[in-house]
N, CA, C and O of each residue as an XYZ file, in Angstrom:
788
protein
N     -60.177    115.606   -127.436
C     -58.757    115.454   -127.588
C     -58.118    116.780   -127.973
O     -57.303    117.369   -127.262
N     -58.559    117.206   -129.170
C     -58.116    118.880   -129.262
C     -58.355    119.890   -127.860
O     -57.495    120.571   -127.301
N     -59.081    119.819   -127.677
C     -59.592    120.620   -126.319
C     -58.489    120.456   -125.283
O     -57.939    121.458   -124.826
N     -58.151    119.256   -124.903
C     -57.387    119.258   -124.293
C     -55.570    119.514   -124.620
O     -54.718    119.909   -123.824
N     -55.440    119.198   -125.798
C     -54.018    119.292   -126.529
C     -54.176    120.942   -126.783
O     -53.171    121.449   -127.279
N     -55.144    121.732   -126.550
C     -55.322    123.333   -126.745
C     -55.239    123.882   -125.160
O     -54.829    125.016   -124.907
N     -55.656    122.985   -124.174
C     -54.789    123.740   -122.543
C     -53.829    123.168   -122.551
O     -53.317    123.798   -121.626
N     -52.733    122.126   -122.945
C     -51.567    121.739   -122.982
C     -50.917    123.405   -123.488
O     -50.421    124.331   -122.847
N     -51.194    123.211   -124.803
C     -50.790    124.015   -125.954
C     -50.272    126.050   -124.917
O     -49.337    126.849   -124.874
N     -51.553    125.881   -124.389
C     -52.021    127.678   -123.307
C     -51.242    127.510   -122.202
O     -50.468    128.351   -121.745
N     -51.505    126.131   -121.662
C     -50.426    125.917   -120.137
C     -48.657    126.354   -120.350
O     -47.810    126.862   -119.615
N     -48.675    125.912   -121.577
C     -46.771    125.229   -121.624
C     -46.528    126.725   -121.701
O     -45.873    127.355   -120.871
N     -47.340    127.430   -123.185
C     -47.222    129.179   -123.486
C     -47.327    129.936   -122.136
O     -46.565    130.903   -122.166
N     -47.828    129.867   -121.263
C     -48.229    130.723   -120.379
C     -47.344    130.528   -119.237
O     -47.211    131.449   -118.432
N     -46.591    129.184   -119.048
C     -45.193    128.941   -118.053
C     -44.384    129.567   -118.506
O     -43.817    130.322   -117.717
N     -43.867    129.586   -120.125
C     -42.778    130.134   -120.450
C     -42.836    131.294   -120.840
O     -41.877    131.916   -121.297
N     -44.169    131.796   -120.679
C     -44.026    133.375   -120.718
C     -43.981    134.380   -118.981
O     -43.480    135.490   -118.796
N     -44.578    133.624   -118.124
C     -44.021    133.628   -117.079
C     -42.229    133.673   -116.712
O     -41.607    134.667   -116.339
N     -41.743    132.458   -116.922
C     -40.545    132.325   -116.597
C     -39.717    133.377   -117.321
O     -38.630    133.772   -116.898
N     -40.614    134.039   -119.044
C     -39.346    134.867   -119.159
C     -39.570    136.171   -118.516
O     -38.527    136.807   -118.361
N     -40.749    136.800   -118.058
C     -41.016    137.407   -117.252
C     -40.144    137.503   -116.493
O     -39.386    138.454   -116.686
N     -39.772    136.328   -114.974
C     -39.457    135.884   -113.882
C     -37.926    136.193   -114.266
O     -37.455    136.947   -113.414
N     -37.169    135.925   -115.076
C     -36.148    135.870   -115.578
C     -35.995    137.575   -116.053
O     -34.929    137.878   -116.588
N     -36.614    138.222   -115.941
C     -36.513    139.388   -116.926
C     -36.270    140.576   -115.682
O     -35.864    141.723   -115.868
N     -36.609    140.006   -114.489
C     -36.702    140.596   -113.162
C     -35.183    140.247   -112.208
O     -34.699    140.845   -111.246
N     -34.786    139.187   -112.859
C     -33.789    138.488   -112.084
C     -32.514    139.275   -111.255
O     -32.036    140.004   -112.125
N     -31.842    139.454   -110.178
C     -30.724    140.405   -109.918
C     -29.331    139.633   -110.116
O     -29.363    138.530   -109.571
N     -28.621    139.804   -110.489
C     -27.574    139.034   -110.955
C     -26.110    139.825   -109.628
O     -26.118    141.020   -109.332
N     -25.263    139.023   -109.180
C     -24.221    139.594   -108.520
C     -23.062    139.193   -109.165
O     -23.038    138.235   -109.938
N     -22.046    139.911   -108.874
C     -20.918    138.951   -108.918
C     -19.800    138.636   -107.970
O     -20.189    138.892   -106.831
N     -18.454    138.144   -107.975
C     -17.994    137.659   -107.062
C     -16.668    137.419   -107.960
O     -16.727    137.130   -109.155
N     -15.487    137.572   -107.245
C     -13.934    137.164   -107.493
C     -13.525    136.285   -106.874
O     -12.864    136.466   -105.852
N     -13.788    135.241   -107.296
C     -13.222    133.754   -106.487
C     -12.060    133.740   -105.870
O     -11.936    133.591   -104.654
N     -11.238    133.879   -106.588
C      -9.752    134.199   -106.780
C      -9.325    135.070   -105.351
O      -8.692    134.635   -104.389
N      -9.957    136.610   -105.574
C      -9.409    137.033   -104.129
C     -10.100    136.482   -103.324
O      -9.352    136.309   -102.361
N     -11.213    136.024   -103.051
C     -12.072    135.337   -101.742
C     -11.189    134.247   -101.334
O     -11.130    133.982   -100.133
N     -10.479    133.565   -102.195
C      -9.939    132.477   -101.648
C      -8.085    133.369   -100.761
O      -7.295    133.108    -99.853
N      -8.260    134.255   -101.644
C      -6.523    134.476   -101.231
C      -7.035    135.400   -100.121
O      -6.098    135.495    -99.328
N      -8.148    136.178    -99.650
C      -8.225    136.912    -98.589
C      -8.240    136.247    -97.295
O      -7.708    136.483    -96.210
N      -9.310    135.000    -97.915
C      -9.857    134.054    -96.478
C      -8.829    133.870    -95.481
O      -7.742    133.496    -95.923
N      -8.916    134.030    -94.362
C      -8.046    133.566    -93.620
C      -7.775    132.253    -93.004
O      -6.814    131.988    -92.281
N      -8.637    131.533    -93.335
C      -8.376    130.186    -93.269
C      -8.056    129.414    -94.767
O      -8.090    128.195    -94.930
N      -7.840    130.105    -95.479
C      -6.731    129.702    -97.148
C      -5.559    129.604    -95.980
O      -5.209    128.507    -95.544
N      -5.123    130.547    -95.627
C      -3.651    130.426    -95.053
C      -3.579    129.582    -94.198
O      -2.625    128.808    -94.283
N      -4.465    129.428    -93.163
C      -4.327    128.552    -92.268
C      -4.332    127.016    -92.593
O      -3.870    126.126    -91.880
N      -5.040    126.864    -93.998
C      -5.009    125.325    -94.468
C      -3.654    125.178    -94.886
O      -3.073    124.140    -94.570
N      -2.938    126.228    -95.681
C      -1.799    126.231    -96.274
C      -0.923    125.707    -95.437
O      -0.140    124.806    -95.737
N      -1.031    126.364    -94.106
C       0.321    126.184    -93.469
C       0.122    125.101    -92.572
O       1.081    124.981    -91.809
N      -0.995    124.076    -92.350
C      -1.553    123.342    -91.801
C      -0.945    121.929    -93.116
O      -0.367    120.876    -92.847
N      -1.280    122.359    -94.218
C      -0.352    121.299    -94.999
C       1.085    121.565    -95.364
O       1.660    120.625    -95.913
N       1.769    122.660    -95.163
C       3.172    122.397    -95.235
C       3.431    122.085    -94.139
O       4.648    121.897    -94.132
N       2.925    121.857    -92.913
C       3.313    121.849    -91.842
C       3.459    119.988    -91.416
O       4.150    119.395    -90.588
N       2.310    119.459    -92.573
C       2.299    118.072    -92.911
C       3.212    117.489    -93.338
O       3.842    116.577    -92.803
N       3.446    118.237    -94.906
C       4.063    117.583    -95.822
C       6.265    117.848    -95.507
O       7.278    117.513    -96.121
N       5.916    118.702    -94.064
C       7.584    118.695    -93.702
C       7.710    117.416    -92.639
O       8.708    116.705    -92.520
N       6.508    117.295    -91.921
C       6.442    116.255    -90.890
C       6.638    114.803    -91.607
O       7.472    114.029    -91.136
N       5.973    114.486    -92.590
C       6.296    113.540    -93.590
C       7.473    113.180    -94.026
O       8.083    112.126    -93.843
N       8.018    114.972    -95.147
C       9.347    114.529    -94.952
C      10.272    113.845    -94.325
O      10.908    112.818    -94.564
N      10.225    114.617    -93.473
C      11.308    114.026    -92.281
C      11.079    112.938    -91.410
O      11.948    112.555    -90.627
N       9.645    112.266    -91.523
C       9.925    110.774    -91.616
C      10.209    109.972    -92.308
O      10.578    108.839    -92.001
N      10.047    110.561    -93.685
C      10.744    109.724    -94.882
C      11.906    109.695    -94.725
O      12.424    108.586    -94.855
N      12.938    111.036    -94.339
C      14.354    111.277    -94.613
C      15.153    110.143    -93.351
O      16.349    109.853    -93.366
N      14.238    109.695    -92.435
C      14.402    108.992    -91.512
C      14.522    107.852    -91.209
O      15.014    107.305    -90.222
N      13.914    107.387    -92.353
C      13.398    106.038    -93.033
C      14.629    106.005    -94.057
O      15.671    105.352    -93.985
N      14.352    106.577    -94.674
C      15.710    106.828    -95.843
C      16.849    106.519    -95.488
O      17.460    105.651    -96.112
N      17.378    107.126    -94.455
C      18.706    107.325    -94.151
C      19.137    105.377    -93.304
O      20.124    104.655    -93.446
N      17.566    105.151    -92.314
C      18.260    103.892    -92.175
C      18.129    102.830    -92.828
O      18.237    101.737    -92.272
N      17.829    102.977    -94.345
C      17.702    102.240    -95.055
C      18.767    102.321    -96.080
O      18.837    101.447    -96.943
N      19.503    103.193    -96.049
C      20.903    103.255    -96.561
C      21.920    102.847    -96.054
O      22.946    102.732    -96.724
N      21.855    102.461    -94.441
C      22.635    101.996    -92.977
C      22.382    100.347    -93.223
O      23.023     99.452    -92.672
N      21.412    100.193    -94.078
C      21.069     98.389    -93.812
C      21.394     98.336    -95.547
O      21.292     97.157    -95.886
N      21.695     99.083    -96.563
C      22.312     98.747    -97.471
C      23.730     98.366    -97.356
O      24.324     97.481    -97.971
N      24.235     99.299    -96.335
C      25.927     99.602    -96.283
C      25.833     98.031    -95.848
O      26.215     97.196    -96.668
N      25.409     97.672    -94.772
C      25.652     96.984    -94.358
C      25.386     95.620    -94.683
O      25.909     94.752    -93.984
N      24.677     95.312    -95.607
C      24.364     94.158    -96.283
C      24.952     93.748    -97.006
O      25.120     92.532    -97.102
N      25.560     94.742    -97.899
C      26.609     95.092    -98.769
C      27.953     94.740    -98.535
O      28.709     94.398    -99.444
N      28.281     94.812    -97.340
C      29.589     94.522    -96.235
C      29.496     93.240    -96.167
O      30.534     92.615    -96.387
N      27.984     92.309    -95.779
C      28.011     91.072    -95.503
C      28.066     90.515    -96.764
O      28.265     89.306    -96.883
N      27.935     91.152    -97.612
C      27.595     89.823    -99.009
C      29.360     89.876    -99.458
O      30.032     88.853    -99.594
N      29.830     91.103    -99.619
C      31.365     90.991    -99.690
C      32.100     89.840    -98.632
O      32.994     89.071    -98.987
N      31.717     89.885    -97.737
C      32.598     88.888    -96.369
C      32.137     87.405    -96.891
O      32.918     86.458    -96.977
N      30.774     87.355    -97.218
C      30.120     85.917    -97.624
C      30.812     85.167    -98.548
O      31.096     83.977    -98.411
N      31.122     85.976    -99.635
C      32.083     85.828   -101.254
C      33.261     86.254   -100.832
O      33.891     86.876   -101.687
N      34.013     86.072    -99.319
C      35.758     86.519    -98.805
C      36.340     84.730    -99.718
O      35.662     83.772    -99.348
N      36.896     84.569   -100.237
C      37.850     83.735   -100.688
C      38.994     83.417    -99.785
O      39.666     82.400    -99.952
N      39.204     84.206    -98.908
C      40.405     84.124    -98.103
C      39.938     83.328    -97.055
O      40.781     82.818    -96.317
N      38.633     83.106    -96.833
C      38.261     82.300    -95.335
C      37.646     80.931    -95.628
O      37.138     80.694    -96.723
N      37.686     80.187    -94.811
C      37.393     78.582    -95.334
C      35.835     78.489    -95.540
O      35.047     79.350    -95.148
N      35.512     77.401    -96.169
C      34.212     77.031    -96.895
C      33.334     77.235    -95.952
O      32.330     77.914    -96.168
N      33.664     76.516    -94.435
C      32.638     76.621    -93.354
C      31.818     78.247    -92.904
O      30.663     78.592    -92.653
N      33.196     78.947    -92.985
C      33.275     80.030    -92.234
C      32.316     80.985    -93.512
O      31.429     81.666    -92.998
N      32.382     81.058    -94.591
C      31.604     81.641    -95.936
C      30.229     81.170    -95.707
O      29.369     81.986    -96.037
N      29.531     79.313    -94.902
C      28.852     79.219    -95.071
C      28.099     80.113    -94.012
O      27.075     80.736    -94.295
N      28.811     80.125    -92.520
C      28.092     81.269    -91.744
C      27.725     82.340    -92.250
O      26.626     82.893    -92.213
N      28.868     82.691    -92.829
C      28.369     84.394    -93.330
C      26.982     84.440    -93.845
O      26.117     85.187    -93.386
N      26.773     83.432    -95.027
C      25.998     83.836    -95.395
C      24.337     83.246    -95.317
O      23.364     83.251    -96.072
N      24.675     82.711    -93.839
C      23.589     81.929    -93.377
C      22.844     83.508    -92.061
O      21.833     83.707    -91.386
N      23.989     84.135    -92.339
C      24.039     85.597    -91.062
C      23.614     86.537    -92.007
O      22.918     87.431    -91.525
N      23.866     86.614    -93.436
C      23.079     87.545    -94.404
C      21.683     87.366    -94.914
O      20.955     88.197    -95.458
N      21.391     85.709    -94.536
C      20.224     86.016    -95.134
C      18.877     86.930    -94.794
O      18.087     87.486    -95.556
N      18.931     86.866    -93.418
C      18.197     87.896    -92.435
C      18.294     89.501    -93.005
O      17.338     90.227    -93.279
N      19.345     89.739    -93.072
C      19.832     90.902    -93.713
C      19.188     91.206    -95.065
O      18.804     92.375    -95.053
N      19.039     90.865    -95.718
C      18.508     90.644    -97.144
C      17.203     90.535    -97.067
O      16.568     90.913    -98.052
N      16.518     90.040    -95.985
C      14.972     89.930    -95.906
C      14.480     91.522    -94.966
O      13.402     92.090    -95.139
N      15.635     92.018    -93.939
C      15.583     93.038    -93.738
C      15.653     94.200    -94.843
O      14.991     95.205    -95.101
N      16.375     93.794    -95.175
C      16.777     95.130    -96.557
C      15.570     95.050    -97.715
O      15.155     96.108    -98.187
N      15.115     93.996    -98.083
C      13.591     94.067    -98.656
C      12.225     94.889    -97.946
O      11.659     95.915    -98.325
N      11.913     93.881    -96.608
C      11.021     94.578    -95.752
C      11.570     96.533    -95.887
O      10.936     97.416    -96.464
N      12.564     96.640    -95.333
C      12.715     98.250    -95.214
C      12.676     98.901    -96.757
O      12.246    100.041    -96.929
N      13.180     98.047    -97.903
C      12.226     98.643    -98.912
C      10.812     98.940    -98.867
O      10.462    100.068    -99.217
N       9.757     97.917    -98.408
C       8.686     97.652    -99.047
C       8.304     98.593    -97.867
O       7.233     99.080    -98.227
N       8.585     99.044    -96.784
C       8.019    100.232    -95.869
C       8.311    101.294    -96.404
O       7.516    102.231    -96.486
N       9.382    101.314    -96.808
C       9.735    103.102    -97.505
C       9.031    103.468    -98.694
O       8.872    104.633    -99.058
N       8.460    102.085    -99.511
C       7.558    102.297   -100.630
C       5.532    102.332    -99.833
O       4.417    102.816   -100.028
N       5.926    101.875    -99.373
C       4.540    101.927    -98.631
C       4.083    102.977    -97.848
O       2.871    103.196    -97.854
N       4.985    103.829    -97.019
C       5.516    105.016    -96.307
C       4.852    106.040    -97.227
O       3.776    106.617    -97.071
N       5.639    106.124    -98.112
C       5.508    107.294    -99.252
C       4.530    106.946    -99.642
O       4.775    107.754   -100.537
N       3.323    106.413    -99.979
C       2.324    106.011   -101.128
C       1.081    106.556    -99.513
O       0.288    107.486    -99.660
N       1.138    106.112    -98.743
C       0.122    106.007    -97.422
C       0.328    107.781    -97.385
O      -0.654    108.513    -97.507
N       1.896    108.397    -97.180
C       2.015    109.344    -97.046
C       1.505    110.857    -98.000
O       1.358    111.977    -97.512
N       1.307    110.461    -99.467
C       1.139    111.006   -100.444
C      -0.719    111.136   -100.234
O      -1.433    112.129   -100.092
N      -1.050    109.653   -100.293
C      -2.649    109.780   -100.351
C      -3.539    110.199    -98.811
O      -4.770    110.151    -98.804
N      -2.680    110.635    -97.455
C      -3.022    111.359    -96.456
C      -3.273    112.543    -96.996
O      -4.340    113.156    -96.967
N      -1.624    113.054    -97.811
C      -1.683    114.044    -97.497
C      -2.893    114.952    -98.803
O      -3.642    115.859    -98.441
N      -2.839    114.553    -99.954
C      -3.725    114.234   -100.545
C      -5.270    114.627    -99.832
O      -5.863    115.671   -100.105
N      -5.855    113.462    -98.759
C      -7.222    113.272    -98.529
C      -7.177    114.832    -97.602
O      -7.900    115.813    -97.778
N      -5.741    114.592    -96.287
C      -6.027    116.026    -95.731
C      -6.313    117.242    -96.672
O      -7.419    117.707    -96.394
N      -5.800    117.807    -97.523
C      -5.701    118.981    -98.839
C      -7.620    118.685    -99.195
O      -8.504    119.520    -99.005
N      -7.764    117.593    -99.612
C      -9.617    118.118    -99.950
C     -10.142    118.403    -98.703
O     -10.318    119.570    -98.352
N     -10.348    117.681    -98.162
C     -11.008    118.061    -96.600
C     -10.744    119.303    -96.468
O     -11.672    120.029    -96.823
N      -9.947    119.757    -96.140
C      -9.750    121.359    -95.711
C     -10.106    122.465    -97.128
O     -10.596    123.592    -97.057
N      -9.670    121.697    -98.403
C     -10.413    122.731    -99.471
C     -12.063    122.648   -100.062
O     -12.879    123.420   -100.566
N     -12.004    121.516    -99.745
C     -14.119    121.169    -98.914
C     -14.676    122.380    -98.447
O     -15.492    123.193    -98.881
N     -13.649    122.192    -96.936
C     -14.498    123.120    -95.849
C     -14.300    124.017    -96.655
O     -15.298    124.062    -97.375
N     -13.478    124.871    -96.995
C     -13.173    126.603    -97.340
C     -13.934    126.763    -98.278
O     -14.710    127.685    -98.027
N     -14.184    126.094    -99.739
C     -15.326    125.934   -100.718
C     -17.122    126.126    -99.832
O     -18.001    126.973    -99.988
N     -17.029    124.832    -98.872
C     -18.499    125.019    -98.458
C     -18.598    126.617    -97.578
O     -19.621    127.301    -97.568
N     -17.479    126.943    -96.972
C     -17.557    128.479    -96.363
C     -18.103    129.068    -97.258
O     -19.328    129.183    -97.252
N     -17.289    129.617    -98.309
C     -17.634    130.625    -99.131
C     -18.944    130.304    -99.804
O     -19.806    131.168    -99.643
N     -19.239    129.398   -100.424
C     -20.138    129.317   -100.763
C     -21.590    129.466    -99.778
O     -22.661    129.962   -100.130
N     -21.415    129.167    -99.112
C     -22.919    129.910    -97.420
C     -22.226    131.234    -97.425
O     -23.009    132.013    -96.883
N     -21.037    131.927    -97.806
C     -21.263    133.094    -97.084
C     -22.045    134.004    -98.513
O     -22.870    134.909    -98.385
N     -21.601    133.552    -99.603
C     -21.988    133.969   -100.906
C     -23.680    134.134   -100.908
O     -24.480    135.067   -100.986
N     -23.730    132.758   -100.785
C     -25.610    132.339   -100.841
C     -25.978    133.413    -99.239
O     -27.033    134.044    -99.292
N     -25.535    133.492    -98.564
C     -26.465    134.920    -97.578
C     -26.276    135.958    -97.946
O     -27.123    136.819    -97.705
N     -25.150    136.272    -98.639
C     -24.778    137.614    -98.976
C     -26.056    137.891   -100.126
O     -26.875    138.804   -100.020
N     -26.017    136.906   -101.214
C     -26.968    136.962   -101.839
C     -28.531    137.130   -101.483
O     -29.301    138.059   -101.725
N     -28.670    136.255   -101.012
C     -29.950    136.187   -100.642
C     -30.334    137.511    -99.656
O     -31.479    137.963    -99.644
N     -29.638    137.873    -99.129
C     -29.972    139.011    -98.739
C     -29.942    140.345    -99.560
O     -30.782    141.178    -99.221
N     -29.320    140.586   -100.318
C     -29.429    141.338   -101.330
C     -30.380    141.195   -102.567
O     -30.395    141.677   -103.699
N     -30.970    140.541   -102.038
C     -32.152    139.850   -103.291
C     -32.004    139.753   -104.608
O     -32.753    140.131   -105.509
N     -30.356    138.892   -104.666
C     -30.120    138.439   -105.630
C     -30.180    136.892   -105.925
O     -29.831    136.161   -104.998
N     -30.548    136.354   -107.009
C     -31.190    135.515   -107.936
C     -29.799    134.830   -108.124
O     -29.559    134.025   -107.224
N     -28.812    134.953   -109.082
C     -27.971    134.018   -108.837
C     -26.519    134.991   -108.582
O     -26.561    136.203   -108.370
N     -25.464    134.308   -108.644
C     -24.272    134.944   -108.391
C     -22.858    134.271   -109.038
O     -22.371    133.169   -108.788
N     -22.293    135.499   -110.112
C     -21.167    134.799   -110.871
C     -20.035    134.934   -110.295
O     -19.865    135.559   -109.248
N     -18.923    134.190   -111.120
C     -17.689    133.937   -110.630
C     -16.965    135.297   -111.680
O     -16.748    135.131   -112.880
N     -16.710    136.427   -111.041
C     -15.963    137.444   -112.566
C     -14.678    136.821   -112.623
O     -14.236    136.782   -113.771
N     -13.846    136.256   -111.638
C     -12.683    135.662   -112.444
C     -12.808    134.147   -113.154
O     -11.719    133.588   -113.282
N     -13.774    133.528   -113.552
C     -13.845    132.540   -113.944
C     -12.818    132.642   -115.420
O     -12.230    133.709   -115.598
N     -12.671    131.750   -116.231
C     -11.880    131.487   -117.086
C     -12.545    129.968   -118.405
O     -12.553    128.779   -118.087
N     -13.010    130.512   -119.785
C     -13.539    129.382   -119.901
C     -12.553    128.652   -120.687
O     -11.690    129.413   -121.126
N     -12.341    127.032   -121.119
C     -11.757    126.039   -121.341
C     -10.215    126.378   -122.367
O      -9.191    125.709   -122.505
N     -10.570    127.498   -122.859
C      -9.528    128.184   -123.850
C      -8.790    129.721   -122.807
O      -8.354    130.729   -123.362
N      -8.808    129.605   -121.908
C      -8.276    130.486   -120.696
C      -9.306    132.136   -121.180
O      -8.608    133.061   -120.765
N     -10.072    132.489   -121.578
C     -10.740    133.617   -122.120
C     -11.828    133.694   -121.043
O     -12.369    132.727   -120.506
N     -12.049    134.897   -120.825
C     -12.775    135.007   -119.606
C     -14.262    134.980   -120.314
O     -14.719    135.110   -121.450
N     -14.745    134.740   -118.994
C     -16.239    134.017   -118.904
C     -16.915    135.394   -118.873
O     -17.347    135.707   -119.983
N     -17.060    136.016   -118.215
C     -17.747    137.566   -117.878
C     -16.934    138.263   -118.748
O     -15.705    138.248   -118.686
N     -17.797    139.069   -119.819
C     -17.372    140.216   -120.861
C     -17.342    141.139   -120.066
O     -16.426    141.947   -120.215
N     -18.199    141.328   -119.086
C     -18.223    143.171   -119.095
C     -19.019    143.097   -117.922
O     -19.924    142.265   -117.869
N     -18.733    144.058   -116.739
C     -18.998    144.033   -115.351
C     -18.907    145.280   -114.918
O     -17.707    145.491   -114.747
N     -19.509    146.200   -114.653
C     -19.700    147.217   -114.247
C     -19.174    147.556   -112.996
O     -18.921    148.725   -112.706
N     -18.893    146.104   -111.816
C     -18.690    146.191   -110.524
C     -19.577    146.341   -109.437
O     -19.221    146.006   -108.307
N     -21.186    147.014   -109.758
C     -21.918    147.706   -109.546
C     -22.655    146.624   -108.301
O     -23.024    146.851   -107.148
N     -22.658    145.449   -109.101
C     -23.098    144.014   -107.673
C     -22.348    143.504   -107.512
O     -22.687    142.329   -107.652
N     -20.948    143.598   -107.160
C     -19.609    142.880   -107.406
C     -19.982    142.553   -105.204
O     -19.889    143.500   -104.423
N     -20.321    141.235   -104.762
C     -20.434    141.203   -103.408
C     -19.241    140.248   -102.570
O     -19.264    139.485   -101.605
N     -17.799    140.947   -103.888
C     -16.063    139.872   -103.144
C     -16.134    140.590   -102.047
O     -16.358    139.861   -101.082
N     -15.992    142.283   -101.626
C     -15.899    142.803   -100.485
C     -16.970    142.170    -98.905
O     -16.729    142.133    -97.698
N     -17.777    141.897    -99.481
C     -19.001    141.676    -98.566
C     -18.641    140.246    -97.976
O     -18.647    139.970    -96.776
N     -18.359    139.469    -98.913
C     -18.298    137.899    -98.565
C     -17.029    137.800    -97.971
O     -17.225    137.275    -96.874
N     -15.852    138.022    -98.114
C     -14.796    138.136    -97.543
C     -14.765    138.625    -96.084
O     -14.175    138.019    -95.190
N     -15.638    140.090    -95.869
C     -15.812    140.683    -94.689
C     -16.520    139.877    -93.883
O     -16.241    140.035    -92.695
N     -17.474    138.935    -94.149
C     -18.464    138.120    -93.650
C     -17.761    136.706    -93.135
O     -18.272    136.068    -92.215
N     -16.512    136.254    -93.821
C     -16.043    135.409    -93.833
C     -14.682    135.475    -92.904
O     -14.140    134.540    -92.314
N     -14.258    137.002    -92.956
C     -13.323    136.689    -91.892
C     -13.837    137.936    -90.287
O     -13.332    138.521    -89.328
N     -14.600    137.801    -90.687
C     -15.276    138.254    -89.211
C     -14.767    137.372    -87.677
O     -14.207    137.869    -86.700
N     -15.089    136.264    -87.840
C     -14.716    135.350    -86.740
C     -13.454    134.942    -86.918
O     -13.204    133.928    -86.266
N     -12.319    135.469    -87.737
C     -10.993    135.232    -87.757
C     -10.467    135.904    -86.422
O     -10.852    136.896    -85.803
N      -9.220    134.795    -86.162
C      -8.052    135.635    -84.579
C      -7.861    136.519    -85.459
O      -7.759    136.577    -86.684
N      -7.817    137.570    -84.105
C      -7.009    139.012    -84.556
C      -5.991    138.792    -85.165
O      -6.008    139.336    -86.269
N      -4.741    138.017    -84.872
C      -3.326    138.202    -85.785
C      -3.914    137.576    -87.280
O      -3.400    137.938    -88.338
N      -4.917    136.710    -87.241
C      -5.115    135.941    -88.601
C      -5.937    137.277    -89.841
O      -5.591    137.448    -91.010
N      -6.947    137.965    -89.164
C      -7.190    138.774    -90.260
C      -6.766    139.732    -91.112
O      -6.090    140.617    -90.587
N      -7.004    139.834    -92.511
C      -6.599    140.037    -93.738
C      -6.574    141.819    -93.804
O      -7.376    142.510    -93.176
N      -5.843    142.188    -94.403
C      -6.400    143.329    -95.239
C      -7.196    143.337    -96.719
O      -7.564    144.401    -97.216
C-alpha cells in the first residue's frame, strides 16, 4: 500500500514538475480585439447589412402605423355618427351595427402592429448574432493560425478590460502583438472597395 501511495506520491510530483517546465517554455502573443473588429471588413459590412434591416423594418412599421391611425380616424367618426342624437333610433342602430366590424378591425390592426414590432425586434436581434457569430468565429481561426504558426501557446486580448473597467494586461512590450497579422489575414479576401487601411 505505501509502495504504491509512494508512485502516486513521484507520478503527481513529476507531472507537475513537467507542466511547470512546459509552462516555463510557453510563447505568449497578443492581440487588440477592439481594432480587429473595427478593421475587419466585414464589421462594416454586417453594420450596414443591419441598418439596412432595421430601416426596412422601419418603414414597414411607419406603414403599418400610419394605416392604423386611418382606421382610428375613422372609427372614431363612426362611433361619433353611432351616438348622432339627431338621427332616429333605427338609423343609430345601423351605425352601429356598421362599427362593429370597425372596432374588431381597429383591434386586429393593433394586435399586428404589436406583433409586427416584437417578430421585428427579435429578427432583427437573431440577424445581429448570426453575423457577430460569423465575424467572432473569423477572427478567432485567423488568430489560432496566426498563432499556431508562430509557435505560440496561447494568445491575449491587450484591450480586454476587467469587471471594474481596469485593464487586464499591465504591461506589453508589443513585441508579439499579432492585431497587424490577423487583420491582414482577415481582410485579404476582402472586395477591393471594401478593404481597410
Amino acid at each position: 500500500m505505501t509502495k504504491s501511495f509512494r508512485k502516486l506520491i513521484l507520478t503527481v510530483t513529476l507531472a507537475v514538475l513537467t507542466a511547470g517546465a512546459a509552462q516555463a517554455q510557453a510563447r505568449i502573443a497578443t492581440v487588440d480585439l477592439g481594432v480587429i473588429f473595427k478593421k475587419y471588413y466585414m464589421t462594416d459590412e454586417a453594420k450596414q447589412a443591419i441598418a439596412e434591416t432595421e430601416k426596412d423594418l422601419k418603414k414597414e412599421l411607419e406603414t403599418m402605423d400610419e394605416a392604423h391611425k386611418k382606421l382610428i380616424a375613422t372609427t372614431k367618426k363612426l362611433v361619433e355618427e353611432s351616438n348622432d342624437q339627431g338621427v332616429s333610433d333605427e338609423e343609430r342602430k345601423k351605425r352601429k351595427a356598421a362599427l362593429e366590424p370597425k372596432l374588431k378591425d381597429l383591434k386586429d390592426s393593433e394586435t399586428a402592429l404589436k406583433d409586427t414590432l416584437a417578430r421585428s425586434e427579435a429578427d432583427l436581434k437573431q440577424k445581429t448574432g448570426r453575423m457577430m457569430d460569423k465575424i467572432v468565429g473569423d477572427i478567432k481561426k485567423a488568430i489560432e493560425s496566426k498563432a499556431k504558426s508562430g509557435g505560440y501557446s496561447m494568445v491575449i486580448d491587450s484591450s480586454a478590460r476587467g469587471s471594474n473597467q481596469t485593464e487586464m494586461l499591465l504591461f506589453n512590450s508589443g513585441e508579439n502583438d499579432l492585431t497587424t497579422a490577423v487583420v491582414d489575414m482577415l481582410n485579404a479576401a476582402a472586395p477591393v472597395d471594401s478593404k481597410k487601411k
